[in-house]
C-alpha positions in Angstrom: 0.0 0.0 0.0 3.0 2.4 0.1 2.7 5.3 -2.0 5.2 4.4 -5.3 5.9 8.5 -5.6 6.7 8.5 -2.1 10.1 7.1 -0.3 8.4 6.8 2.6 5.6 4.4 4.0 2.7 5.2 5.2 1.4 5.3 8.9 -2.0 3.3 8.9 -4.7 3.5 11.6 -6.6 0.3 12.1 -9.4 -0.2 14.4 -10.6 -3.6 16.0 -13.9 -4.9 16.6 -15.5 -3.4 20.5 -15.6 -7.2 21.5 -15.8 -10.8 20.4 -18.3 -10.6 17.2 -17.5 -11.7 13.5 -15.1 -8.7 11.8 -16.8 -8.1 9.0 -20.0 -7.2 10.8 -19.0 -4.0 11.9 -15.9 -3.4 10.0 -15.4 -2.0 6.3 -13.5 -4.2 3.8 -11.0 -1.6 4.0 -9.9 -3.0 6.7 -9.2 -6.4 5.5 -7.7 -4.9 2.7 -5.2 -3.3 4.6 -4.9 -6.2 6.5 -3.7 -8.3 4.1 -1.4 -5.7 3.0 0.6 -4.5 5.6 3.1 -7.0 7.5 4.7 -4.6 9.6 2.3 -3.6 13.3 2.4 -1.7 16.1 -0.1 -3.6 19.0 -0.7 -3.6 22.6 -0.7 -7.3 22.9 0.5 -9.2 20.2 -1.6 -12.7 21.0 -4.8 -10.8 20.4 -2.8 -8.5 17.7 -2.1 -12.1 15.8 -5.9 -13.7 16.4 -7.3 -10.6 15.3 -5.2 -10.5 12.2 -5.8 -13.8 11.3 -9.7 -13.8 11.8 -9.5 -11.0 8.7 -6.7 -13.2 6.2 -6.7 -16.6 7.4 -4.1 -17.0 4.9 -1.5 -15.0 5.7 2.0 -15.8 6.9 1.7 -15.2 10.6 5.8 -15.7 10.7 5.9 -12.9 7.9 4.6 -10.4 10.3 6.6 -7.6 12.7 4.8 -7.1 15.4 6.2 -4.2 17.9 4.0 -4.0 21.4 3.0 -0.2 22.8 1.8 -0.8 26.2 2.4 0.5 29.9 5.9 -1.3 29.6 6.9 0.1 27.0 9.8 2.5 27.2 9.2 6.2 25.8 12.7 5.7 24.2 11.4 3.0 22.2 8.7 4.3 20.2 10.3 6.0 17.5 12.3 3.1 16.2 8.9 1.4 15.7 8.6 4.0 12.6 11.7 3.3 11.4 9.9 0.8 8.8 7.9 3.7 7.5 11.5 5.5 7.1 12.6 2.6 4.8 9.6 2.7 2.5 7.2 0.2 4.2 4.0 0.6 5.5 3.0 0.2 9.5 0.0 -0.6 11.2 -1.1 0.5 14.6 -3.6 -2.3 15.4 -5.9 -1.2 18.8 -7.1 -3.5 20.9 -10.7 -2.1 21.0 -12.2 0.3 18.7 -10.4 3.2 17.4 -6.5 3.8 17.7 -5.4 7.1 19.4 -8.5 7.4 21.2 -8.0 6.5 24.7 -5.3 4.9 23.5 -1.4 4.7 23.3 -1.5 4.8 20.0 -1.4 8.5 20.0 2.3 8.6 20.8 3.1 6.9 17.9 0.7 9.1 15.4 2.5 12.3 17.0 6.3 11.1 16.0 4.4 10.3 12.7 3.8 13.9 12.2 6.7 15.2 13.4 8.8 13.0 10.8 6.2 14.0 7.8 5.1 10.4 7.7 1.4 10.0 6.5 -1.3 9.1 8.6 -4.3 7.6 7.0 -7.2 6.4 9.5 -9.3 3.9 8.6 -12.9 3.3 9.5 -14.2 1.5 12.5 -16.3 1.4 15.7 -15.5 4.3 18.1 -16.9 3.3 21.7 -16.9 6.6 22.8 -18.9 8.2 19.8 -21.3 5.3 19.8 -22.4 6.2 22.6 -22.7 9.6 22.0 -24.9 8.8 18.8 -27.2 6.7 21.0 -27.3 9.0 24.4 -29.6 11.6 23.0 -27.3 14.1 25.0 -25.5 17.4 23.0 -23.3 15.7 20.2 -22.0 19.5 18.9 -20.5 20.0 22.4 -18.8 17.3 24.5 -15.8 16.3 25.9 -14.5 12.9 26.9 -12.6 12.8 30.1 -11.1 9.3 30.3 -11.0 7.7 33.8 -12.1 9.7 37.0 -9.9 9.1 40.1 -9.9 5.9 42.1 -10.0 7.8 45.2 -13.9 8.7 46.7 -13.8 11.7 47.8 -11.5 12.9 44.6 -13.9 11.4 42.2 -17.0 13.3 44.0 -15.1 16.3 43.5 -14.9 15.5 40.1 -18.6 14.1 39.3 -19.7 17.4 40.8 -17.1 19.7 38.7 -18.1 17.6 35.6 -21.8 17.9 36.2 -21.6 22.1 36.8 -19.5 22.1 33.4 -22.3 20.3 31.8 -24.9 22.7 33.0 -23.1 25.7 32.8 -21.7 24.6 29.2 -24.2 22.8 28.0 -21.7 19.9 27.3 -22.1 16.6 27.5 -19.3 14.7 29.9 -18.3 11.2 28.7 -15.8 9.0 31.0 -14.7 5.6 31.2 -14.4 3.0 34.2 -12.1 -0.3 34.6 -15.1 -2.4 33.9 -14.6 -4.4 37.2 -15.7 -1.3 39.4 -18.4 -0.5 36.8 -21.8 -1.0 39.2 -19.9 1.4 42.0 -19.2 3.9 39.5 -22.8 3.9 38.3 -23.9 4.1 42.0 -21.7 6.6 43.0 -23.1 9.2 40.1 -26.7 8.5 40.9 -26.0 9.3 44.6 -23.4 12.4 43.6 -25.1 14.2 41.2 -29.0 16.1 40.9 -31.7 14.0 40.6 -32.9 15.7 37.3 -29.2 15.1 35.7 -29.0 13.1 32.9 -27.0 9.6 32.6 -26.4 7.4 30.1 -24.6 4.2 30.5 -23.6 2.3 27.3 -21.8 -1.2 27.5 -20.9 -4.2 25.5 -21.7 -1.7 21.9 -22.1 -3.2 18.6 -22.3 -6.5 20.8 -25.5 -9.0 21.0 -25.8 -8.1 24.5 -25.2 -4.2 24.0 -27.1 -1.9 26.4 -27.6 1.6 26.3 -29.8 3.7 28.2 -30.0 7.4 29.6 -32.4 8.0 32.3 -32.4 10.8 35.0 -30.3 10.0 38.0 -33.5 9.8 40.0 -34.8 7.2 37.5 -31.6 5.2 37.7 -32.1 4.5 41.5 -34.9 2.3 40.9 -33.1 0.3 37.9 -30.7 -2.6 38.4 -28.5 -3.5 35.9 -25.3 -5.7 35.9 -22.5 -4.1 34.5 -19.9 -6.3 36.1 -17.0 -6.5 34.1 -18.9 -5.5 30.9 -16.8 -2.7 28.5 -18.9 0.5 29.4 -19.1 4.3 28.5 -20.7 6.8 31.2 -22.0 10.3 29.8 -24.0 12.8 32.3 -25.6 15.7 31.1 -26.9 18.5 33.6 
C-alpha cells in the first residue's frame, strides 16, 4: 500500500472490533484490505494482535509479520524506532485493541512522532466506543468532551462528578468518561447518589455486541433500575 511516488511508507490507523463478534459485521473491507497488505504492526498485545489478524486473512503468513508492542511497559525511548519501517519505504500498522487507535489509546504517541517526521497518517474506519455512545445518548453531540477515567479515590472522584456535572450545566456539554469495567456497578452508584436527581446519565456497555445496552435516564430514574454491569466494557455520559 506504500505510495510508489513516495520514499516513505505510510502510517496506517486500524481499528478492532469493540468485542468478540464476526469482523466483517461492523468493519469496512478496507480494513481487511489493509490487512492483508501490511506485515509490519504496532499492538498492545500481540496474542490478540495475531488472532485478530488472522480472523481477517486466514491466509497470511503469521511468521511474515513484525509485530512491535506499545503498552504500559513500553519504554518512551522506544517508540520512534517502531517508525523506522515507514523510514525505509514500508508501511506500519497501529492495530488497537478495542475500537479506534489514538482514542484513549497509546496509540497517540506513535501518530505524534508520525507527524513530526512528515510520515502519513491515514485512519481507517471502525467502531468508536466513545462516539457510539454519544450517537445513542440523546445528549449534546455538537459539544462534548470525553474525560477518560475519573480518580480511584472517593472523595476525589465526588469532587470531580460534581465539577463535571456544573461544566455540563453551565456549558451545556455533555461529559463522557470511562471506568475499569470491574468497578463498573460502583461507579454507576456513586453518580446517581453524587449528582442532581434531574441530571441526565447514560450508560452504554458491550456496543455493537449482541448483549449491548444503552440507556439514559435521569439520576433519579436510575435509583430504581438494576442492571449488571460487572465487568462488561462500558461508556458513562452525564448531562446536567
Amino acid at each position: 500500500m506504500a505510495d510508489a511516488t513516495s520514499k516513505k511508507g505510510k502510517l496506517y490507523l486500524i481499528p478492532s472490533t469493540l468485542g468478540e463478534i464476526p469482523p466483517l459485521e461492523v468493519l469496512p473491507i478496507s480494513i481487511k484490505r489493509a490487512i492483508e497488505e501490511i506485515n509490519i504492526y504496532i499492538v498492545e498485545n500481540e496474542k490478540t494482535a495475531r488472532h485478530f489478524i488472522k480472523k481477517l486473512s486466514p491466509r497470511k503468513s503469521q511468521p511474515s509479520l513484525t509485530l512491535f508492542a506499545l503498552n504500559k511497559f513500553t519504554e518512551a525511548s522506544e517508540i520512534p524506532s517502531f517508525l523506522n519501517p515507514c523510514l525505509e519505504g514500508n508501511d506500519v500498522g497501529i492495530l488497537s485493541e478495542a475500537g479506534c487507535p489514538g482514542i484513549a489509546d497509546p496509540g497517540a504517541a506513535v501518530v505524534r512522532i508520525a507527524h513530526e517526521r512528515q510520515i502519513q497518517v491515514v485512519p481507517l474506519v471502525g467502531p468508536s466506543s466513545i462516539i457510539l455512545a454519544l450517537m445513542a445518548s440523546g445528549m449534546n453531540g455538537q459539544n462534548f468532551a470525553f474525560n477518560g477515567y475519573l480518580a480511584i479515590d472517593g472523595a476525589e472522584r465526588k469532587k470531580q462528578i460534581k465539577k463535571l456535572e456544573r461544566k455540563s450545566k453551565e456549558e451545556n456539554q455533555s461529559q463522557i468518561f470511562i471506568e475499569t469495567p470491574y468497578r463498573n456497578n460502583k461507579l454507576l452508584e456513586e453518580l446517581v447518589r453524587t449528582v442532581s436527581g434531574t441530571t441526565r446519565i447514560c450508560v452504554a456497555c458491550d456496543i455493537t455486541l449482541n448483549t449491548e445496552f444503552i440507556r439514559t435516564k435521569t439520576a433519579s430514574d436510575w435509583k430504581v433500575e438494576q442492571v449488571d454491569l460487572h465487568k462488561r466494557p462500558a461508556i458513562f455520559i452525564i448531562q446536567a
